[in-house]
C-alpha positions in Angstrom: 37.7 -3.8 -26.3 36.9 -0.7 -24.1 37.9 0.3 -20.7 34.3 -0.4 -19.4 33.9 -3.9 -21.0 37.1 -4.9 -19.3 36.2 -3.2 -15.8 32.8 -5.0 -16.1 35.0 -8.6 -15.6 37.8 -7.5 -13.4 35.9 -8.9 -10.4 35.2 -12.3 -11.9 39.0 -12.2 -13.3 40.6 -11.4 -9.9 38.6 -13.7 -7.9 39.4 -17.1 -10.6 35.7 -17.5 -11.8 36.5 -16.5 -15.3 39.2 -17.3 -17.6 41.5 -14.4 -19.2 40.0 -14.3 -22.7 42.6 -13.2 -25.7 40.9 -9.8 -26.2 40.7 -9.0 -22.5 44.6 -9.7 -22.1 45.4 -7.4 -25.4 43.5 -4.7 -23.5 45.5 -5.5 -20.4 48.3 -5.3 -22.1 47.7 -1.9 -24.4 46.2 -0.2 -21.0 48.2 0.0 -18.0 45.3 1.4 -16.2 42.7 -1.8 -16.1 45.8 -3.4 -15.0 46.8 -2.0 -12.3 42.7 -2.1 -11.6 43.1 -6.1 -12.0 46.0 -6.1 -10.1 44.8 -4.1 -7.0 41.4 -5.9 -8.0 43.4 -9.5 -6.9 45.1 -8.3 -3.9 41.8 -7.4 -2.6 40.4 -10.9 -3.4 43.9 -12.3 -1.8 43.6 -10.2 1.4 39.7 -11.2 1.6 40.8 -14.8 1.1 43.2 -14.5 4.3 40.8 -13.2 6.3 39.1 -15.0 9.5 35.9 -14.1 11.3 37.0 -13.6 15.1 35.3 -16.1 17.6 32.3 -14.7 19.5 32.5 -15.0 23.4 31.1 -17.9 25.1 28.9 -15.4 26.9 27.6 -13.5 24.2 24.2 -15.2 23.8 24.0 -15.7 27.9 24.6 -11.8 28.2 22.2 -11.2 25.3 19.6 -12.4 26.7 19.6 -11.3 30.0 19.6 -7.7 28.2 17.0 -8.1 26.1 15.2 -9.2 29.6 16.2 -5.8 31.2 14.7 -3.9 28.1 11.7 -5.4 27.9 11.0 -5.5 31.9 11.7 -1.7 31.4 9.7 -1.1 28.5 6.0 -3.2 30.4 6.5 -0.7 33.8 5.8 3.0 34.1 3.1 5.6 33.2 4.6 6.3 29.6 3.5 3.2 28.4 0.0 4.1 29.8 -0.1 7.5 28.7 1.0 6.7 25.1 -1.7 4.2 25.1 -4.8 6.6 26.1 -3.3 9.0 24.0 -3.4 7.0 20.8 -7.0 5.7 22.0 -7.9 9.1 22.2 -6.4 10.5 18.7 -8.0 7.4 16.8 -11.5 8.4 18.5 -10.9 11.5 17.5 -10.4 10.7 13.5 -13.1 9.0 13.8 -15.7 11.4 14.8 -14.3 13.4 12.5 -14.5 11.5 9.8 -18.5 10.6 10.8 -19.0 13.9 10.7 -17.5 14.9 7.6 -19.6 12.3 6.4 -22.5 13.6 7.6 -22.0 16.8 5.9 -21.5 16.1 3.2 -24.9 13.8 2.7 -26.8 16.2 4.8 -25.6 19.1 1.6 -26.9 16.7 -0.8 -30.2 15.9 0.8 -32.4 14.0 -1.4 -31.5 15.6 -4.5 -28.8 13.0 -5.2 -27.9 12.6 -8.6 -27.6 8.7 -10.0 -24.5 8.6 -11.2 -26.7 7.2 -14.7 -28.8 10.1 -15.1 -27.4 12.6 -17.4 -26.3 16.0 -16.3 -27.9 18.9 -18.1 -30.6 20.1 -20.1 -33.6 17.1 -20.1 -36.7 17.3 -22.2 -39.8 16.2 -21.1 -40.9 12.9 -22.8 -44.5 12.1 -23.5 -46.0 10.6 -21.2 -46.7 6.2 -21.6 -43.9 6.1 -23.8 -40.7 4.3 -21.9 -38.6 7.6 -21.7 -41.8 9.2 -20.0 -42.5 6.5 -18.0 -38.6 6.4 -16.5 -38.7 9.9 -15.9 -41.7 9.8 -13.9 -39.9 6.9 -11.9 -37.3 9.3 -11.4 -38.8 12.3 -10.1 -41.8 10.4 -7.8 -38.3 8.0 -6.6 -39.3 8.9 -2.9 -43.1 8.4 -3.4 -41.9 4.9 -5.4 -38.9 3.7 -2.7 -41.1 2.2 -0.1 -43.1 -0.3 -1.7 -43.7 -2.3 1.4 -46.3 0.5 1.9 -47.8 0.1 -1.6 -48.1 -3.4 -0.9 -50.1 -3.4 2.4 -52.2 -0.9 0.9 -52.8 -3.6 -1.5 -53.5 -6.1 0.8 -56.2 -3.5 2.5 -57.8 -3.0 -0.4 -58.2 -6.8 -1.2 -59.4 -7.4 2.4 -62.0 -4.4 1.6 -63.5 -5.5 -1.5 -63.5 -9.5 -0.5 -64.8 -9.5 2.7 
């Protein structure tokens, strides 16, 4: 057994959880090291076993909470609670515009040439026209003539009104 195996169950040795196994007490015995480690391991444990927690006062929870009263009657009064307030209101209305307006650039730069993030990016050849590919591509480049066809349809409800009158 090596040092670090043994020093791995000094605490369960010195406190009684584990029993001394035969190859742990030949390294004890061969090292005087790990024990003198055990030893000062269980007059640790022994002066932790002796050990009592003091008795709070009687007033402790009475004087508590009249402090924590003080601190937060101190902490609802005064104008630095009002000015950290507006001033927080004030840097989160300013993030916001901000951030509108960044927004706003940055679709204004794009305009209506926005790319779909489909459509692929570089040299296109023209398809013949009343094929599938042709048709698509003349989807995509009439898209603002094409996007509003609540106008198409009332010019389709005009022209039925025209011809049956």
């Amino acid at each position: 057994m090596k040092c670090n195996e043994a020093r791995e169950v000094m605490p369960d040795l010195a406190a009684g959880l584990t029993a001394v196994t035969p190859e742990v007490k030949a390294h004890l015995d061969s090292c005087a090291e790990c024990a003198g480690k055990l030893e000062a391991f269980r007059q640790t444990m022994s002066l932790l076993d002796e050990w009592q927690a003091p008795e709070p006062s009687p007033y402790f929870d009475v004087r508590m909470r009249a402090r924590l009263h003080e601190e937060s009657a101190k902490q609802t009064t005064g104008w630095m609670r009002w000015l950290r307030k507006s001033v927080l209101a004030a840097s989160f209305a300013l993030v916001m515009v901000v951030g509108v307006s960044l927004v706003r650039m940055n679709s204004g730069e794009r305009g209506n040439n926005t790319v779909s993030p489909l459509v692929a990016v570089g040299p296109q050849t023209q398809a013949e026209p009343g094929t599938a590919v042709g048709d698509l591509q003349a989807l995509e480049k009439n898209q603002n003539l094409y996007s509003d066809f609540d106008v198409l349809d009332d010019l389709a409800v005009q022209a039925d009104v025209t011809a049956n009158p």
